[in-house]
C-alpha positions as CSV (number, residue, x, y, z in Angstrom):
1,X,25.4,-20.1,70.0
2,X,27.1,-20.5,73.5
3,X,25.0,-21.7,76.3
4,X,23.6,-19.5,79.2
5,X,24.5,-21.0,82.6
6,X,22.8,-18.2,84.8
7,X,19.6,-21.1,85.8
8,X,22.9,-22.6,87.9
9,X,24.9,-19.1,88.6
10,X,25.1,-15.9,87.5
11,X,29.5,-16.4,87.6
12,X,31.9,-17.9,89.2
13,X,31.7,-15.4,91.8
14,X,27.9,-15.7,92.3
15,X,27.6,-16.1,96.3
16,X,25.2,-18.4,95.9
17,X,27.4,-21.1,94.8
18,X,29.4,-20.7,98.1
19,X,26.5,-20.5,99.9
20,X,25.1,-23.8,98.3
21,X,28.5,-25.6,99.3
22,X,28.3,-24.7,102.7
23,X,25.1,-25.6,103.4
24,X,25.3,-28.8,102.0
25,X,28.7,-29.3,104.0
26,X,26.0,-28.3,107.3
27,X,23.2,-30.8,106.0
28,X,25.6,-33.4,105.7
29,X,26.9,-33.0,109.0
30,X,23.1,-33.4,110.8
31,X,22.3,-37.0,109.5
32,X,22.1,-39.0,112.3
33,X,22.6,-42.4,111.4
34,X,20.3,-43.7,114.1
35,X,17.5,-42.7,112.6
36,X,17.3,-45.4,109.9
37,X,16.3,-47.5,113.0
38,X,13.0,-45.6,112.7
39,X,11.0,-45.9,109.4
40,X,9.4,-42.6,110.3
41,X,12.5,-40.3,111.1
42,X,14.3,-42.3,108.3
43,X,11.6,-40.6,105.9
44,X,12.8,-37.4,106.8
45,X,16.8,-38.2,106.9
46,X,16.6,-39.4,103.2
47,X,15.0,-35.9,102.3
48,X,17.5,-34.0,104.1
49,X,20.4,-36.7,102.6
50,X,19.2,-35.8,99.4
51,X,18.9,-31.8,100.1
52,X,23.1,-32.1,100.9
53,X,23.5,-33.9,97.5
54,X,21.8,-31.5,95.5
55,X,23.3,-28.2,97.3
56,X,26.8,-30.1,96.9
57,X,26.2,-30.9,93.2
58,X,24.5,-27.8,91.7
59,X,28.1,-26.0,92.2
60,X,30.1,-29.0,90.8
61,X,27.7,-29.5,87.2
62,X,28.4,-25.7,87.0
63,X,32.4,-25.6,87.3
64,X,32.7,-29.0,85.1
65,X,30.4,-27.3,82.5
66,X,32.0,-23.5,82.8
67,X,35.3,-25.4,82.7
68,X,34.0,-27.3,79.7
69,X,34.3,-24.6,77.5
70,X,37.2,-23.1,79.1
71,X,40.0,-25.8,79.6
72,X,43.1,-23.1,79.3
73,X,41.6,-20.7,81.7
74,X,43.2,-21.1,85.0
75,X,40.3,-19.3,87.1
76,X,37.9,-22.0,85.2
77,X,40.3,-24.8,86.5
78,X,40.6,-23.6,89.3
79,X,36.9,-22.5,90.2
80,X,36.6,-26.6,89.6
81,X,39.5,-28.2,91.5
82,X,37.8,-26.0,94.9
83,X,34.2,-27.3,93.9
84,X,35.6,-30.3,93.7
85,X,37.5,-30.4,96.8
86,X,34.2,-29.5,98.3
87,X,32.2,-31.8,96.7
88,X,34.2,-34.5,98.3
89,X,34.2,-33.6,101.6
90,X,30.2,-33.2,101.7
91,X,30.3,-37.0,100.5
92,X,32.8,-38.0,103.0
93,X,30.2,-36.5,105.6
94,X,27.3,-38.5,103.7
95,X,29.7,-41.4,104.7
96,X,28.7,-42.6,108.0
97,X,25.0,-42.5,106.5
98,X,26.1,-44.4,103.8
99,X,27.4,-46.8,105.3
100,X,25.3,-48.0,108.3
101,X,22.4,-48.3,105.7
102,X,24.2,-50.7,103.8
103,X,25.5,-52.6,106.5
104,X,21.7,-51.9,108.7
105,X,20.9,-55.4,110.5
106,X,17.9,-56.8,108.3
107,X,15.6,-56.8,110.4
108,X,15.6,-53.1,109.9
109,X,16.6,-52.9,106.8
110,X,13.4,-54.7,105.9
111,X,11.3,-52.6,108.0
112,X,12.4,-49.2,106.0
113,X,11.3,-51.6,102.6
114,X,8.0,-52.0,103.7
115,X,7.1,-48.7,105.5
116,X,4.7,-47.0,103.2
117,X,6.2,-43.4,103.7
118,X,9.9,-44.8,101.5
119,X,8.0,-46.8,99.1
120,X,9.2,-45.0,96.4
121,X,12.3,-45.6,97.3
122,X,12.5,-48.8,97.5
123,X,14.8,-49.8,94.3
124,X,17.7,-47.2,95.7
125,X,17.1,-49.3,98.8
126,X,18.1,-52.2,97.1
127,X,20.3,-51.0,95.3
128,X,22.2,-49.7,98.1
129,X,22.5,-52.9,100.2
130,X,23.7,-54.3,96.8
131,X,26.7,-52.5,97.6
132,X,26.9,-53.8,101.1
133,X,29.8,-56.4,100.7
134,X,32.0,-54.2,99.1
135,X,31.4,-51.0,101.2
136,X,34.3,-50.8,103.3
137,X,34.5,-48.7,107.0
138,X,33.8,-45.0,107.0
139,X,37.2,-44.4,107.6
140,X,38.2,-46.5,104.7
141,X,36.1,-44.9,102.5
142,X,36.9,-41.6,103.6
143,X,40.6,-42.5,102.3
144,X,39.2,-43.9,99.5
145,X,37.3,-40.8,97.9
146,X,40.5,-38.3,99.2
147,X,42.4,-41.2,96.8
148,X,40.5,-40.5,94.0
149,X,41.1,-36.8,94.4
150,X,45.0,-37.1,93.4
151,X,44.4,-40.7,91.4
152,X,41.7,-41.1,88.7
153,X,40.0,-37.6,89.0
154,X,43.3,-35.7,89.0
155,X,44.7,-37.7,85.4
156,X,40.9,-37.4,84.4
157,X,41.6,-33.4,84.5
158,X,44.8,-33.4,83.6
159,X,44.3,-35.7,79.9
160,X,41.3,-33.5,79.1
161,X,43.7,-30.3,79.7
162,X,46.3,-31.9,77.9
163,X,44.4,-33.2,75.2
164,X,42.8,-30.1,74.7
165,X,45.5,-28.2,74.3
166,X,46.4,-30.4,70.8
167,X,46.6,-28.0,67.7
168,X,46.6,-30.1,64.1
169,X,48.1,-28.0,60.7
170,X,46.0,-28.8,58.0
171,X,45.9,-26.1,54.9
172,X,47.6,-23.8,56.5
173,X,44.8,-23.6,59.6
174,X,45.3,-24.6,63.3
175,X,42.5,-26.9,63.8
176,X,41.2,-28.2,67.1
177,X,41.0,-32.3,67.7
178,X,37.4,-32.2,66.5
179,X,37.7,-29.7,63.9
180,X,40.2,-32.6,62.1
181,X,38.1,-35.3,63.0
182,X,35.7,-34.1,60.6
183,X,38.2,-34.2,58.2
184,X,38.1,-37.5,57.9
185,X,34.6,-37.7,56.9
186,X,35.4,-35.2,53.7
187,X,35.1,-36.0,49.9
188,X,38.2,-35.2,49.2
189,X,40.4,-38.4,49.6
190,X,43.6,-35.7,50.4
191,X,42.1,-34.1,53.0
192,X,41.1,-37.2,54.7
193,X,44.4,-39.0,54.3
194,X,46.0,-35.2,55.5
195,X,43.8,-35.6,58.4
196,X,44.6,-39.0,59.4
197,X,48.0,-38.5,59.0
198,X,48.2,-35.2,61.5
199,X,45.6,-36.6,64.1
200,X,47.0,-40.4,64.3
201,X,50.4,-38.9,64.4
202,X,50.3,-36.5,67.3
203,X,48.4,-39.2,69.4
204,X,51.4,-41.5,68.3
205,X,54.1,-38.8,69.2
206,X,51.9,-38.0,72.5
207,X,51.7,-42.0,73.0
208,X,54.4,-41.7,76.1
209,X,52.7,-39.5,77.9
210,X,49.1,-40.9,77.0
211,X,50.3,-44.3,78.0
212,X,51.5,-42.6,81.6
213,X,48.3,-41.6,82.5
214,X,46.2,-44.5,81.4
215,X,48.4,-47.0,83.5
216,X,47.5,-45.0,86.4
217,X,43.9,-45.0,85.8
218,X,44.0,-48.6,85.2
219,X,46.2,-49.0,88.4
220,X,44.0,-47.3,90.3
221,X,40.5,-48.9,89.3
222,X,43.1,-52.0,90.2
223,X,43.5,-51.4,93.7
224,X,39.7,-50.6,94.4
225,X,38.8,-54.0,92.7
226,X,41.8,-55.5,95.5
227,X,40.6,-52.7,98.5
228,X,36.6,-53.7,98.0
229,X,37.1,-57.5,97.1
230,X,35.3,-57.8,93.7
231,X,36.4,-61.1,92.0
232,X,36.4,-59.9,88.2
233,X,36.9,-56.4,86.7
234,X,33.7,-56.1,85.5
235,X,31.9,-57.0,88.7
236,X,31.5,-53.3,89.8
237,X,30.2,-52.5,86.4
238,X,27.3,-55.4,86.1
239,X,26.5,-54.0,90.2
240,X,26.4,-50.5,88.8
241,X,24.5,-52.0,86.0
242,X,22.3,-54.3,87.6
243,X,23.1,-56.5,85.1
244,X,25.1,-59.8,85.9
245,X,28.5,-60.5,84.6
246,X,27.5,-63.7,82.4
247,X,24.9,-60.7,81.3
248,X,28.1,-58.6,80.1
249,X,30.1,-61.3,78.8
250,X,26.9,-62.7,76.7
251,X,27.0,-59.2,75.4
252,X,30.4,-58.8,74.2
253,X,30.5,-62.8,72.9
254,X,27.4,-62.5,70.9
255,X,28.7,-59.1,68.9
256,X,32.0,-60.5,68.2
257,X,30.3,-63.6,66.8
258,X,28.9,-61.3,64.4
259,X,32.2,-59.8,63.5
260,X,31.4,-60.8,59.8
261,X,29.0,-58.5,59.5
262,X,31.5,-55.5,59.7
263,X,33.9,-57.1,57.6
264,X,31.2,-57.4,55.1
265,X,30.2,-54.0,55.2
266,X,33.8,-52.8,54.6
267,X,34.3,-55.2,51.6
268,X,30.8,-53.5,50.2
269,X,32.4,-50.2,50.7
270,X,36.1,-50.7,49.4
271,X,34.0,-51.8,46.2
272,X,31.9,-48.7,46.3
273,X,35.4,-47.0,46.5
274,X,37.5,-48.8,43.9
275,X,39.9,-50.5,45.9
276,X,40.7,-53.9,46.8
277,X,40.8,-53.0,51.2
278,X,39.7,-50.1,52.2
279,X,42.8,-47.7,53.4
280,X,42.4,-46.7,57.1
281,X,42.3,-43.0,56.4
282,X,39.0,-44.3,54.0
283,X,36.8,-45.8,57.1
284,X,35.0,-42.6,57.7
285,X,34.8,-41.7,53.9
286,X,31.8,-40.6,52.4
287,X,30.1,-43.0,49.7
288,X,30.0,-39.6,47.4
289,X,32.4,-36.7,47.1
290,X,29.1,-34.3,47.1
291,X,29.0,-33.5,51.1
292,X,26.3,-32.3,52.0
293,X,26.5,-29.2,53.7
294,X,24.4,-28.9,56.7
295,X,24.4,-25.6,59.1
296,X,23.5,-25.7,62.4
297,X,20.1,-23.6,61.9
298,X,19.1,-26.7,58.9
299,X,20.1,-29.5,61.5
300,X,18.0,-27.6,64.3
301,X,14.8,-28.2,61.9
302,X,15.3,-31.7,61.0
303,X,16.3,-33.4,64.4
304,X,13.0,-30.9,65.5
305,X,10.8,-32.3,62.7
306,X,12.0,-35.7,63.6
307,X,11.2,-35.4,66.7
308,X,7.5,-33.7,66.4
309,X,6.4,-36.8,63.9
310,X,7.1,-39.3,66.9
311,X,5.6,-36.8,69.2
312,X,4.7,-33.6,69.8
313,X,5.4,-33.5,73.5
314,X,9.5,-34.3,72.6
315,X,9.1,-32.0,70.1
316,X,8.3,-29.2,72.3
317,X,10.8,-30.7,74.9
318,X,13.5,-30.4,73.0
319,X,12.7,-26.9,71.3
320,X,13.3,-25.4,74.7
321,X,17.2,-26.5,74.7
322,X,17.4,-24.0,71.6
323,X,14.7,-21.0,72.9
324,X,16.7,-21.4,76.3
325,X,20.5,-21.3,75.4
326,X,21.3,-24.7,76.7
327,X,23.1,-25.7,74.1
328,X,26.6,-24.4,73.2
329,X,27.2,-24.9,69.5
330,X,30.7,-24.2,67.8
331,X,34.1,-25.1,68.5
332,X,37.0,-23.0,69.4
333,X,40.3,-22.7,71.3
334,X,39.9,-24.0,74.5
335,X,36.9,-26.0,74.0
336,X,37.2,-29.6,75.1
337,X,36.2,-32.3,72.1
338,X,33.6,-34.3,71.6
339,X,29.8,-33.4,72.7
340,X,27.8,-34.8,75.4
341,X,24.8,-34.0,77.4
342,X,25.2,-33.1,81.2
343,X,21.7,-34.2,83.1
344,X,21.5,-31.7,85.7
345,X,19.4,-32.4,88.9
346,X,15.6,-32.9,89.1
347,X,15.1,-28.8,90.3
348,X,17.3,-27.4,87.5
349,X,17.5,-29.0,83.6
350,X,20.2,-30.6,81.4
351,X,22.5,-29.0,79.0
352,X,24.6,-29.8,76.0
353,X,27.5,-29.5,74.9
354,X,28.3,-29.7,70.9
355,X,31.5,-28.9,68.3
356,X,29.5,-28.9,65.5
357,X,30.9,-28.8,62.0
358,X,27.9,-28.1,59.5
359,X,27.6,-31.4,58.4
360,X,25.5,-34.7,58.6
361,X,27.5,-35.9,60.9
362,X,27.2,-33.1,63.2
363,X,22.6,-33.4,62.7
364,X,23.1,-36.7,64.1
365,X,25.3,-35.5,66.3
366,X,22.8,-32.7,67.6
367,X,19.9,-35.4,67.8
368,X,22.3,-37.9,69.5
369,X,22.5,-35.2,72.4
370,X,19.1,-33.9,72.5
371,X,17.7,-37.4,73.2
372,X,19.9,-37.3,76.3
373,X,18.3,-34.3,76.9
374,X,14.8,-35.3,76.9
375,X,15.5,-38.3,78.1
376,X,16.9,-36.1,81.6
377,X,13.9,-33.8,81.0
378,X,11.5,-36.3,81.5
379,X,13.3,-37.9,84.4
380,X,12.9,-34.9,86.7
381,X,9.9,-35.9,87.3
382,X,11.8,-38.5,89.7
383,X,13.0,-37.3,92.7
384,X,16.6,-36.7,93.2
385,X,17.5,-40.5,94.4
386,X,15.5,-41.6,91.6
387,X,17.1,-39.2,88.8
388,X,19.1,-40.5,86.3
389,X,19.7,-43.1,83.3
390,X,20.9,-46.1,84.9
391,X,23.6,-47.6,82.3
392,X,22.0,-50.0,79.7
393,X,19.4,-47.4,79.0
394,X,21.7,-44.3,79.0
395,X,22.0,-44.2,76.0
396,X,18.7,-45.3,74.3
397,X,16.8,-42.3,74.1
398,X,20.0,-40.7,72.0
399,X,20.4,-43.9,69.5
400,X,16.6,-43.8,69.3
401,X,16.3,-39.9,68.2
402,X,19.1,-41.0,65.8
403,X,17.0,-43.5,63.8
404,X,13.9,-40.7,63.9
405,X,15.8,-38.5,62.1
406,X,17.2,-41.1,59.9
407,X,13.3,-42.1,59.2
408,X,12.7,-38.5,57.7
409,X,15.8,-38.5,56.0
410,X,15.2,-41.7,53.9
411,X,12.0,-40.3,52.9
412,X,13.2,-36.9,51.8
413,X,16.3,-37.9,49.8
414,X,16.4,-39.5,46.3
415,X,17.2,-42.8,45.4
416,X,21.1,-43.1,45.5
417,X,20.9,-40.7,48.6
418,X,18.9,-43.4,50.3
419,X,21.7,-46.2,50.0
420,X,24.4,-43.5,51.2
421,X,22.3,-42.9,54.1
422,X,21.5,-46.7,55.0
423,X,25.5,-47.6,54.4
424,X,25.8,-44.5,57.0
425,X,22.7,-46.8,59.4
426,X,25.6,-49.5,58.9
427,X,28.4,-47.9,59.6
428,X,26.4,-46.0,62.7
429,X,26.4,-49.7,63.8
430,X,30.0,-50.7,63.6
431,X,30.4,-47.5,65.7
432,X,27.8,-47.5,68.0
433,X,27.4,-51.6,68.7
434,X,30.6,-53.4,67.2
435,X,33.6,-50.9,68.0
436,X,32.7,-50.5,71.2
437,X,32.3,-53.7,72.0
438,X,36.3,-54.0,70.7
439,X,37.1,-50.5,72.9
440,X,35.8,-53.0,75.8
441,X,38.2,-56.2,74.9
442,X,40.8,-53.9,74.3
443,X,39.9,-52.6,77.8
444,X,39.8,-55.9,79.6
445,X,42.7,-56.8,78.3
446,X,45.5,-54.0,78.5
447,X,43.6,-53.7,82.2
448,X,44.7,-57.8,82.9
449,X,48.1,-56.6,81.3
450,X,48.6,-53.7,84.1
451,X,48.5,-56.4,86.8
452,X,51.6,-57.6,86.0
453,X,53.4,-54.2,85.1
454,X,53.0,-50.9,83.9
455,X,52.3,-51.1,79.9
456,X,54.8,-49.5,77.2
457,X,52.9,-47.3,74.3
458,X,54.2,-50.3,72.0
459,X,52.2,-52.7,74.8
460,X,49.3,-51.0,74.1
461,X,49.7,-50.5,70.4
462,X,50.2,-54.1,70.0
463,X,46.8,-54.7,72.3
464,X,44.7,-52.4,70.0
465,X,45.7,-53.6,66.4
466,X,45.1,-57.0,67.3
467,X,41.5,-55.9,68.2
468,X,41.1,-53.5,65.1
469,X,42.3,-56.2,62.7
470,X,40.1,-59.5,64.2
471,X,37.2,-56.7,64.4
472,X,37.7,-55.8,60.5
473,X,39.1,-59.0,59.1
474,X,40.8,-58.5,55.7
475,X,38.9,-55.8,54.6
476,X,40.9,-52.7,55.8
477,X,44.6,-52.0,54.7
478,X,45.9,-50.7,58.0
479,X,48.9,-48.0,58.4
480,X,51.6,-47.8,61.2
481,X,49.8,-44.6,62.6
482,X,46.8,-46.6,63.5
483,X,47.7,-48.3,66.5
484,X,47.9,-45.2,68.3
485,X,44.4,-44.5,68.1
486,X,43.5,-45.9,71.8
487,X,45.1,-42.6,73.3
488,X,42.6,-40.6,71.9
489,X,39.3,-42.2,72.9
490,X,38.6,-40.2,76.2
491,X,36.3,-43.1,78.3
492,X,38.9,-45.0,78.5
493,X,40.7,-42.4,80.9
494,X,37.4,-40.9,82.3
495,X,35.2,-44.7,82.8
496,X,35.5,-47.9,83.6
497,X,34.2,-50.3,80.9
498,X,31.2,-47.3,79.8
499,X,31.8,-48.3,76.4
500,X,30.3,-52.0,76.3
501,X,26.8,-50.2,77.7
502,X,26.8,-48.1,74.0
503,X,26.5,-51.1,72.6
504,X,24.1,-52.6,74.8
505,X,22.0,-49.0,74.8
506,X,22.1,-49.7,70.6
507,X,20.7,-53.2,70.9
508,X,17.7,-52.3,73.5
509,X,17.3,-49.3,70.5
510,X,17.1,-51.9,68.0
511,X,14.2,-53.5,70.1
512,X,12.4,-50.5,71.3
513,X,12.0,-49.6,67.9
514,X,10.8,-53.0,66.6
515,X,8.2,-52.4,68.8
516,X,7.3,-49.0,67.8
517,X,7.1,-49.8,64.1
518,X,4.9,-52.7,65.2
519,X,2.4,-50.7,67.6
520,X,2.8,-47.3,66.1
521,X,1.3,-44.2,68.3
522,X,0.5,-46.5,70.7
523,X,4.1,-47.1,71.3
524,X,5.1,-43.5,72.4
525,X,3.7,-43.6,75.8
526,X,5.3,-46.8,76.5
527,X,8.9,-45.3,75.3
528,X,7.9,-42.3,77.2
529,X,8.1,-44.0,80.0
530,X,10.8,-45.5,79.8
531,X,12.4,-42.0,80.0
532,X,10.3,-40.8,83.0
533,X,10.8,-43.7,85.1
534,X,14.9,-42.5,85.8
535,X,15.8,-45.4,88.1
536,X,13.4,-46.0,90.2
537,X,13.3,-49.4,89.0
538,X,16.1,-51.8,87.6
539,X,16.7,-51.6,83.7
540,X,14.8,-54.8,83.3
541,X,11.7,-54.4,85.1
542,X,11.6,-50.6,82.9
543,X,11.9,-52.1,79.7
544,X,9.6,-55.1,80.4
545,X,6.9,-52.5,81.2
546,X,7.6,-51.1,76.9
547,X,7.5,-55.2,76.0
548,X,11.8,-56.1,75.9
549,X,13.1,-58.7,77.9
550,X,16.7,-57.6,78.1
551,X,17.5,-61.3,79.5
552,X,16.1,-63.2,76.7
553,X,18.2,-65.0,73.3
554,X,15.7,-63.1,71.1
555,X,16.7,-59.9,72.5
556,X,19.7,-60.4,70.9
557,X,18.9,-62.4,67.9
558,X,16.2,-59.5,67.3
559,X,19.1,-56.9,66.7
560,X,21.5,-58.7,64.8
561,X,19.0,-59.8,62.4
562,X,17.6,-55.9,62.0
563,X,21.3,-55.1,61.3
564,X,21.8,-58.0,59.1
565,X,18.5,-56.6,56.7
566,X,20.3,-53.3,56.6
567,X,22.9,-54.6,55.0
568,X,21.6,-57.0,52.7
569,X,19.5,-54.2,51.5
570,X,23.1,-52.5,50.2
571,X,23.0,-52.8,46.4
């Protein structure tokens, strides 16, 4: 049940790892930035640039993922600071490279867009001389990544150490963060209000600390926006994106405009419960006090099944992750939270990481991360400049799987166990589309806040509550300990503004599978290639290829009107 990282390493002390490091440190150093003046020997530079990227990055996927299940070891922590370390200074001698090709004169630049040998390269052209106004000197950004080594990567380490050091008493058991968190999804109203009252809590207690660390994050992604002259804080994220900001801000207006919708729900469900609001330790409770029990070897099957009746060929994808051991299942001590799926590089394969709890949850979970995985799969067939899941389709292959195995549930489980299920499709909503879309105002606002001074806990509690309560309206009875909850949601430490894309990933779902319930089998190649085309083109020109115009008012109309069906169909 743990994963098998020998395809990367066979240790930490595996020469090859050093090996890889150095030679990437010696391919970097070669690049002659001359030679983008000639198409031909530019052909050859951009193989070799992206030879030094892989050999730097092989060793830093397998420190963050052999530190991932070892946050309290001090060899893991520290086999990943030195990677790290390393890591930068190959990309601070990819620099100079860097840098002359997005500030190349245009009559050259054009001249490497149209030479037949870098056609397929022509969107991380692009995409590059997008960057060109706010790429600073090589020097400058030399400073600039040595920066990020004692500013936003350093309190990235040092909140998930921190964090993951959190123990919570509940019955007599030291649990882990996640291990509680699944308490509040239990029948038992006690255990979920004991649960709530031990996890909200600590992060309250820990608040002062918390609060240190994210006013340095946000202090840091401050002076970038000041060093590389964007204009609005979510400039870098709509160029990252290649989305515009209007695009972003459309986005966020258009979900909170539907804010009804959740409040609806949750007057549905404080019904369903007997009471008048639901109590905040009740968001996450189950509809029945019958939970259904769901081992890891049961989920395996479903999300499997799921898969094969869409297709075969993810099917069999995804069985590999289980024959292969690249999957590590359980929690325990030392373990960081959460799961998530680490892509990998187009010559190795993804893995993922899970801290599963035999539940429903926890299937959906396991699907969630598997379409990651397939979705990375598939994109190797890319090469390495082209590898990826560009941000609004990050995370639609794992929403997507989501709904599969949703399909075969509805049509498996009785009656009643059908409207539990589709008030869980709702509730997968608020968490997937409409919280996030609050994590991002309460983002963009405590990050405006930090301009003026370094926020209190109380600054930030005050922030959050006021987001939670115009989010849920009247329909949730909230508790003191709430407003602490911001210090445990991890992006917001690791990311900048990654969590509005979730929602934006779930509304492209909602429209990608419109479209396969419309055109049936004949649908699967075109999702299919949505997954293998990586980013060698922009997210819009992808998903226009499967039939979604991501710039259109129907996109968006589409979704909310799928989501408002769901719930009218609540008894």
């Amino acid at each position: 049940m743990e994963w098998d990282l020998s395809d990367l390493y066979a240790g930490p002390e595996d020469p090859r790892l050093e090996g890889d490091l150095t030679e990437a440190l010696g391919l970097a150093e070669g690049l002659d930035p001359k030679d983008l003046l000639d198409p031909k020997r530019a052909e050859a530079l951009f193989r070799r640039y992206e030879e030094a990227l892989e050999k730097a990055y092989k060793p830093l996927n397998y420190a963050s993922l052999f530190f991932a299940t070892r946050t309290q070891d001090p060899a893991a922590k520290a086999l990943l600071d030195r990677v790290r370390n390393r890591y930068t200074e190959v990309r601070n001698r990819l620099l100079p490279l860097e840098v002359a090709l997005r500030k190349l004169p245009e009559e050259a630049f054009q001249a490497l867009l149209e030479h037949p040998d870098l056609a397929d390269l022509r969107h991380f052209l692009e995409r590059q001389r997008a960057y060109a106004p706010h790429t600073l000197s090589e020097r400058e950004e030399e400073l600039l990544n040595l920066k990020g080594l004692v500013g936003r990567s350093a309190w990235s380490q040092f909140y998930t150490e921190y964090t993951g050091r959190f123990r919570f008493p509940v019955g007599g058991k030291e649990l882990t963060e996640m291990e509680v968190r699944a308490l509040r999804r239990d029948p038992d109203p006690e255990v979920r209000r004991e649960a709530h009252r031990v996890l909200y809590g600590k992060l309250l207690a820990e608040a002062p600390t918390l609060s240190a660390v994210f006013n340095a994050v946000y202090l840091d992604y401050l002076q970038d926006l000041r060093l590389r002259g964007y204009r609005h804080p979510l400039e870098p994220v709509a160029l990252r994106d290649e989305v515009e900001v209007r695009d972003i801000e459309a986005l966020l207006e258009a979900t909170r405009a539907h804010y009804g919708l959740v409040e609806a729900y949750y007057r549905w469900k404080a019904r369903r419960l007997g009471q008048e609001k639901v109590a905040s330790p009740d968001l996450l409770a189950p509809l029945s006090r019958e939970k259904p029990k769901v081992p890891f070897a049961e989920a395996k099957e479903l999300v499997l099944e799921a898969f094969r009746r869409f297709s075969p060929q993810v099917e069999e994808i995804a069985r590999e992750f289980f024959e292969r051991r690249w999957i590590d299942v359980y929690p325990r001590p030392g373990k960081r939270g959460g799961a998530f799926c680490s892509g990998g590089l187009p010559s190795t394969h993804p893995y993922v990481l899970l801290n599963h709890t035999d539940d429903l949850d926890a299937a959906h979970t396991l699907a969630h991360e598997l379409g990651h995985g397939v979705h990375f799969y598939l994109a190797r067939r890319q090469r390495l400049l082209n590898f990826g899941a560009s941000t609004p389709l990050a995370e639609t292959a794992s929403v997507f799987a989501e709904i599969l195995l949703d399909d075969l549930l509805l049509e498996k489980l009785p009656k009643e166990q059908k409207t539990l299920l589709l008030a869980e499709r709702v509730e997968d909503a608020v968490n997937t589309l409409f919280r996030q879309v609050m994590y991002t105002f309460f983002e963009r606002r405590s990050l405006e806040a930090r301009k003026e001074a370094a926020l209190s806990p109380e600054a930030f509690h005050g922030i959050w509550q006021e987001e939670q309560v115009r989010l849920y309206g009247e329909a949730v009875e909230w508790t003191e300990l709430d407003q602490a909850a911001w210090a445990g949601i991890p992006h917001f430490v690791h990311y900048r503004f990654y969590t509005y894309s979730y929602a934006l990933g779930y509304l492209v779902v909602l429209a990608l599978y419109g479209k396969y319930r419309e055109e049936g089998e004949a649908f699967v190649p075109k999702y299919l290639g949505v997954l293998e085309a990586g980013e060698s083109a922009s997210p819009k020109e992808i998903l226009a290829k499967a039939g979604v115009d991501l710039a259109s008012e129907a996109f968006f109309r589409y979704g909310f009107g799928v989501l408002e069906s769901w719930l009218k169909a609540l008894p």
